[in-house]
C-alpha positions, 0 to 999 in steps of 0.5 A: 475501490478507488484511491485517490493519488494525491488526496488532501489528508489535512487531518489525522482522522483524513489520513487514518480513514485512507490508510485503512481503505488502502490497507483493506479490500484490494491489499486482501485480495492481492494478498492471495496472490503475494508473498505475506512479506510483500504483503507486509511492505506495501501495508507498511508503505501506504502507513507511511502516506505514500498513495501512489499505489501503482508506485508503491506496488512496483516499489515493493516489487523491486525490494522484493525481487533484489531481496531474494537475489 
């Protein structure tokens, strides 16, 4: 699955359609090998219309590891 970076979402319905690509089959696949709350906080990131994925996920990460220290 591809997503784009920096996509025009002018409309709601742009903007739904790329949030439920972000939120299903790669975010599936990682959940295998995630914790479910950081799972959780990278589907709650992209609802926010961030799409930097490669920044959500180092991101998360971060606020993961910081949480568990």
């Amino acid at each position: 699955m591809t997503i784009r970076s920096n996509p025009n979402l002018g409309s709601q319905v742009e903007r739904d359609a790329f949030i439920d690509q972000a939120a299903s089959a790669d975010t599936t696949r990682l959940h295998c090998f995630i914790p479910t709350d950081l799972h959780h906080q990278l589907k709650v990131m992209a609802l926010e219309g961030r799409t930097n994925m490669t920044a959500l996920v180092v991101e998360a990460l971060e606020n993961y590891v910081a949480e568990r220290r």
